[in-house]
C-alpha positions in Angstrom: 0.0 0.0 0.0 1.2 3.0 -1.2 1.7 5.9 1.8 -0.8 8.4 0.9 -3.7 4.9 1.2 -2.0 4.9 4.5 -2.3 7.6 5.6 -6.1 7.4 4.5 -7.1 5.0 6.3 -6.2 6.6 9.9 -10.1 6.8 11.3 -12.3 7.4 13.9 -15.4 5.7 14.7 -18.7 7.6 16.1 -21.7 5.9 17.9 -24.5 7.8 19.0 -26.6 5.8 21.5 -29.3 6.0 23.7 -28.7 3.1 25.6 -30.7 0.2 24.2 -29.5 -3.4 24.6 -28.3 -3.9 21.3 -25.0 -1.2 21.7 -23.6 -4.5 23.3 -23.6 -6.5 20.2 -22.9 -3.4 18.4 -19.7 -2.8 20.1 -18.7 -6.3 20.1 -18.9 -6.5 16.5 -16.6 -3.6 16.3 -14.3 -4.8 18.7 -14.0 -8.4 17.3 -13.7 -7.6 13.1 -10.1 -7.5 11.9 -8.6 -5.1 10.1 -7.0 -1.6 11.2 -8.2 -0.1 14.6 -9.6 3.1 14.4 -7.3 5.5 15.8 -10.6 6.7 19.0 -14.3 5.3 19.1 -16.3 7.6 20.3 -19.5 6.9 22.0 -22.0 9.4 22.2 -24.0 8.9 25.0 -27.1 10.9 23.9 -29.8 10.3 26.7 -31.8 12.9 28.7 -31.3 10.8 32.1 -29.8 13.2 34.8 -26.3 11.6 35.6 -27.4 9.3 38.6 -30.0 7.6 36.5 -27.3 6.3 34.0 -26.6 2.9 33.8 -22.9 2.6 32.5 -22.6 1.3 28.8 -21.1 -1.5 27.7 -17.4 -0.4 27.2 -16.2 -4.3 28.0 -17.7 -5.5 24.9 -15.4 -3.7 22.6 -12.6 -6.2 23.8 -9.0 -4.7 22.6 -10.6 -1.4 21.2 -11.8 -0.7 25.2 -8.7 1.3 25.8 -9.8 3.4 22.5 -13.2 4.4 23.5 -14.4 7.5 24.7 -17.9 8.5 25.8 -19.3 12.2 25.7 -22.5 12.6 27.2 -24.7 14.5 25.8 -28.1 15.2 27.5 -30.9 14.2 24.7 -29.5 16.2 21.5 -31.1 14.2 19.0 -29.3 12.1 16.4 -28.0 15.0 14.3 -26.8 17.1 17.4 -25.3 13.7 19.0 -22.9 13.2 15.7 -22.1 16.5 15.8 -20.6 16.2 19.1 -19.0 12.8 18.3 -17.3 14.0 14.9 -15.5 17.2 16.3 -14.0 15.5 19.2 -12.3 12.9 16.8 -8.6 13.5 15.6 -8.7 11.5 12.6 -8.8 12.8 9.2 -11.9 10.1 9.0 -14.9 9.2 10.9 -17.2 6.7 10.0 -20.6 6.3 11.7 -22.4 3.8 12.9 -26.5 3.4 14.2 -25.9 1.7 17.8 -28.3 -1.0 16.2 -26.0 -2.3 13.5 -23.4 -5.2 13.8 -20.3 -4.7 11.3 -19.3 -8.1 9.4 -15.8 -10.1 10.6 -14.0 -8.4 8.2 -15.4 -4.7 8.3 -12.3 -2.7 9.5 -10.1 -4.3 7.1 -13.0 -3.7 4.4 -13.3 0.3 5.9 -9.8 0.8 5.0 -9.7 -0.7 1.3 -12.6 1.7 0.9 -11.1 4.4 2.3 -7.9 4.2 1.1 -9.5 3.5 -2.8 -10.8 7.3 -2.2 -9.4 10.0 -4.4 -8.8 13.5 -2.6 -12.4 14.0 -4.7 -14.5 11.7 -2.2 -16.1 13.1 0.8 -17.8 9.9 1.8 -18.1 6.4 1.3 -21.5 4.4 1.8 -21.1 1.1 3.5 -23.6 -2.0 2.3 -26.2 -2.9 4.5 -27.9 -6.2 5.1 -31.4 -6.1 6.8 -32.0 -9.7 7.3 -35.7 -10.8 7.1 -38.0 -13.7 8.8 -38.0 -17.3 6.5 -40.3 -19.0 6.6 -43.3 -16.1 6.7 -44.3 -12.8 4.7 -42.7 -9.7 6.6 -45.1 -7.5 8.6 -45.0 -3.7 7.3 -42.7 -2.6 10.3 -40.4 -5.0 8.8 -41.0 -4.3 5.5 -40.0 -0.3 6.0 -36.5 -1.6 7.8 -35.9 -3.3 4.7 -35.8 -0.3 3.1 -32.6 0.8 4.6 -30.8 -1.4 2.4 -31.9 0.4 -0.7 -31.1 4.0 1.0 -28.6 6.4 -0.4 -25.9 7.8 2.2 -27.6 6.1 5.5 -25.3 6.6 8.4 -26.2 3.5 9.9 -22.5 3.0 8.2 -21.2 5.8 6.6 -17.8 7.1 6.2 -17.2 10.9 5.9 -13.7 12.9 6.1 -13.7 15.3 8.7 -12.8 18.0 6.7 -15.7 17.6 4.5 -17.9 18.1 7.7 -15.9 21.2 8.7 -16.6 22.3 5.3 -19.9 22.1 5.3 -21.1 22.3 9.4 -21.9 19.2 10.2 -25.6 17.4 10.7 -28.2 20.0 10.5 -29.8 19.8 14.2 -33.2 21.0 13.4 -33.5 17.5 11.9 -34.5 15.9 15.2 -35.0 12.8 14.5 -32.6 9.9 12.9 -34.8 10.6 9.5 -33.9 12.7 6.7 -31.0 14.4 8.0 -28.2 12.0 6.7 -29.9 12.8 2.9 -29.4 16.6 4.1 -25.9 16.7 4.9 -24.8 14.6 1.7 -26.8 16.8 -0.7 -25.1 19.5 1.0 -21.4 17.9 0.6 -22.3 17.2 -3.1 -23.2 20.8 -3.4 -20.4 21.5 -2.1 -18.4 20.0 -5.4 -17.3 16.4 -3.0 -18.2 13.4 -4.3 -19.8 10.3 -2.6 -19.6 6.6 -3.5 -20.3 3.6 -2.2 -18.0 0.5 -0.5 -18.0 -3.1 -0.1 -17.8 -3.4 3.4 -21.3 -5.1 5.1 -23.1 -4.2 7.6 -25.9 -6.1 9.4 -29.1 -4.0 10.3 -31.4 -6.6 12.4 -35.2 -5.2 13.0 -35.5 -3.9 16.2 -38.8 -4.7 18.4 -41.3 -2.1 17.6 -45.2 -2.1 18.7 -48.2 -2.2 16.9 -48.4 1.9 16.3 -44.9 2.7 15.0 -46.0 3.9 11.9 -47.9 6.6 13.5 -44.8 7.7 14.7 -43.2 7.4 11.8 -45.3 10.0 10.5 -43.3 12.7 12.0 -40.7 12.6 9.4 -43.5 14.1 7.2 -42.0 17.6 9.4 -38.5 16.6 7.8 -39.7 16.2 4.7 -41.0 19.4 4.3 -37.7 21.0 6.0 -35.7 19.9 3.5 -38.1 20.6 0.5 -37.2 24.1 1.8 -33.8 23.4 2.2 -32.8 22.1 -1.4 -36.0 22.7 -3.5 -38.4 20.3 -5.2 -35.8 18.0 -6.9 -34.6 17.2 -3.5 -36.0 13.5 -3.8 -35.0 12.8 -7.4 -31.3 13.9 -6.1 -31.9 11.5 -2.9 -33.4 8.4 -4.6 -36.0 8.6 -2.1 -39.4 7.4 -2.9 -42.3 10.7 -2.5 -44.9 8.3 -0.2 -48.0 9.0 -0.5 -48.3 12.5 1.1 -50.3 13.5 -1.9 -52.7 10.6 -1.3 -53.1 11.3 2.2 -54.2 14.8 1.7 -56.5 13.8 -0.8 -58.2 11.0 1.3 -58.1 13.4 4.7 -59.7 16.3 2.8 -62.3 13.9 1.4 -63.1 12.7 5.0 -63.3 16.0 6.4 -65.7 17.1 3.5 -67.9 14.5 4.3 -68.5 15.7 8.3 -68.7 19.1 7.4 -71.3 18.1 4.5 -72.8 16.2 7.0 -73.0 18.4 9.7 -74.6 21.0 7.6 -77.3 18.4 6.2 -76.3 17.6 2.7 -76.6 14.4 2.9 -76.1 13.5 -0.8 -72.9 15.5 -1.0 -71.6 14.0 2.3 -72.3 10.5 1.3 -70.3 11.5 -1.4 -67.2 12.3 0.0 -67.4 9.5 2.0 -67.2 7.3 -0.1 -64.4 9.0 -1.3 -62.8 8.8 1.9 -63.8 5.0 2.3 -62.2 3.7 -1.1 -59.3 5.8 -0.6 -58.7 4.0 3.2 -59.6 0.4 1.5 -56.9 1.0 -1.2 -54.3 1.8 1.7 -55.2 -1.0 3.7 -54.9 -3.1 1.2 -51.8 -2.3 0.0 -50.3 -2.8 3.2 -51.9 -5.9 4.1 -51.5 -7.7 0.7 -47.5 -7.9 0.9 -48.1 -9.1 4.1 -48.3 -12.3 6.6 -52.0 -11.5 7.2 -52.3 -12.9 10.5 -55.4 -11.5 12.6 -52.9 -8.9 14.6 -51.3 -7.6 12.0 -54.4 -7.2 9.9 -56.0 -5.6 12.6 -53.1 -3.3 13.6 -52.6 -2.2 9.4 -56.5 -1.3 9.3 -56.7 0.8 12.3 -53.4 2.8 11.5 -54.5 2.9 8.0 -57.5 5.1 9.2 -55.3 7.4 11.6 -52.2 7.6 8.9 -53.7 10.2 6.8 -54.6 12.9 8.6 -51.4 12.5 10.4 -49.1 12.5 8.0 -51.3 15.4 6.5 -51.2 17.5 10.0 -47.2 17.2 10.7 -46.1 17.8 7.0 -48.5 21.2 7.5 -47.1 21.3 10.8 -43.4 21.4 9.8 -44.2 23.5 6.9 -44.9 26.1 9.3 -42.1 25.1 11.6 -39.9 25.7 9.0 -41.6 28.1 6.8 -38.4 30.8 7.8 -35.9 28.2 6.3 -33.7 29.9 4.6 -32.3 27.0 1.1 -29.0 26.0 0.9 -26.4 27.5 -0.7 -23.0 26.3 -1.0 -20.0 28.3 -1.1 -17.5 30.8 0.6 -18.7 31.6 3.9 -21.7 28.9 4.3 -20.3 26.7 6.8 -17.3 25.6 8.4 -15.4 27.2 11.9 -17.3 30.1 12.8 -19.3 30.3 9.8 -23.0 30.1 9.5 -23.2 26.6 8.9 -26.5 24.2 9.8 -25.4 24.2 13.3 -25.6 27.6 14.2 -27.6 30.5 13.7 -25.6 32.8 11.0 -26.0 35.9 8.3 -28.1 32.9 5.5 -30.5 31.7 9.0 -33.1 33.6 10.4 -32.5 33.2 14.8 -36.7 31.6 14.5 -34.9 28.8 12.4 -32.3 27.7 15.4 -31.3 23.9 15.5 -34.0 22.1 18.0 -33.1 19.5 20.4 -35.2 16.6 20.0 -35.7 13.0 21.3 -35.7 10.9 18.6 -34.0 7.4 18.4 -30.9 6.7 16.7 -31.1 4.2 13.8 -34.6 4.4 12.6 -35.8 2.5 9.7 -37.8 3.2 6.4 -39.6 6.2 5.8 -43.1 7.9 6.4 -46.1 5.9 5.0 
């Protein structure tokens, strides 16, 4: 290997957590695949938990890299905030993220470096491959199903690799993303603004499903608030430029404005008209149903749980993507160049001369290594 591939793959490694079980296996992924050690790993320990309600994390598991780790904590930042912290404490002129969810493959390190070290001076980031095994043996529910999707996601940072000075360049995560949804897509439409380039590895990473209860996907909905942050942020061609699929916000309006038409109607005794609209607002339910159902195992729980949320996703989705709109209406859109970001410039993580002080980074709550997108 020639010395400037060496000196490319000196790294750092970033976890954000918020203390779920599965850091454990995270860590001891890390700790047990051969290859290079990263020169720190930096756990971010991003819970809201006042100091004597911590439970420690599980350091031990990282074997030989223990000695390496470092932990910051945080306070409840959010996912963006949390990297943020993580990536300007590392000393490397790499960092690569991981979701505390993930479990790197036997060989991952010594993969991370061949992709690092096959990067021109031109890449800002390389995309690791992610594996989001499924159940054999059965269909996979709709929770499952939207995990999957992961697989298929441009620039996810469940395992991505960015240099540091590409971060610096740009300012790191934007923090009014609070939630681990959208705001990986935002920083590398930002860096590719920014005249980097971004490619994709061969290293693996596993993803597994994490436990989830019946009414995630009414969480989920949220990221309908994101979605219309960044559609101020880098214009209508934001999702051709992502590869990310629209959902069916357009849909949902329509449905929710059909349903709400029919109880005003109602309420104000046009029957015929209301009956109408309803029916409207029934056929456009029954074809959302169904399409989550069909794909499906179809056993009496989950059939149950995709018709009630199919009812409620709607005028959800429809409320926070108003919701956000408003949020976020101040917004000022990218613009890459001189003075944009980077030390003490105006940069998504602080308040500057192209950010209006309404449009501060929020703190948020929102769980690290989420999965699929809104409904």
């Amino acid at each position: 290997m020639s010395a400037p591939n060496r000196a490319a793959v000196d790294y750092s490694v970033v976890i954000p957590t918020v203390g779920r079980p599965c850091l454990a296996d995270c860590l001891a992924a890390l700790g047990r695949s051969a290859g290079p050690e990263p020169r720190e790993v930096v756990i971010v320990d991003d819970r809201p938990q006042p100091e004597p309600l911590r439970e420690d994390l599980p350091l031990h598991a990282l074997g030989p890299l223990r000695e390496r780790a470092v932990v910051v904590q945080t306070g409840g930042r959010g996912p963006a905030g949390a990297r943020n912290i993580g990536w300007r404490l590392v000393t490397a002129p790499w960092v690569a993220f991981l979701d505390d969810d993930v479990r790197v493959g036997a060989r991952w390190r010594e993969a991370l470096a061949r992709d690092l070290g096959e990067a021109d001076p031109t890449v800002a980031g390389v995309q690791g491959v992610l594996d989001v095994p499924l159940p054999t043996g059965r269909q996979a529910t709709d929770w499952e199903r939207s995990t999957a999707g992961l697989a298929r996601a441009q620039w996810a940072t469940a395992d991505m690799a960015y240099r540091t000075e590409a971060l610096k360049a740009v300012g790191g995560f934007d923090e009014r993303f609070p939630r681990a949804f959208r705001e990986d897509a935002d920083l590398a439409l930002r860096v590719l603004d920014d005249g980097w380039r971004i490619r994709r590895g061969g290293r693996l990473t596993t993803h597994p499903v994490r436990p989830a209860d019946r009414w995630v996907s009414l969480r989920m909905q949220r990221g309908n608030a994101d979605d219309a942050l960044m559609l101020r942020l880098h214009g209508p061609s934001w999702w051709r430029r992502a590869a990310a699929p629209r959902g069916r916000i357009r849909r949902h309006a329509a449905v929710t404005a059909a349903g709400a038409a029919a109880l005003v109607l109602a309420a104000a005794g046009r029957r015929r008209a209301a009956a109408l609209a309803g029916a409207g607002w029934l056929l456009g339910t029954a074809e959302f149903a169904r399409a989550r159902i069909a794909p499906g195992p179809r056993t009496r729980e989950e059939i149950t749980t995709m018709l009630v949320t199919s009812v409620l996703i709607p005028p959800l989705a429809v409320y926070h993507r108003l919701a956000g709109t408003l949020r976020h209406r101040a917004a000022a859109p990218w613009e890459a160049g001189p003075g944009s970001a980077g030390p003490g410039g105006s940069g998504p993580g602080g308040a500057g001369p192209t950010e209006r002080p309404t449009e501060l980074p929020t703190a948020g709550g929102g769980g690290h290594g989420g999965g699929g997108g809104t409904v």
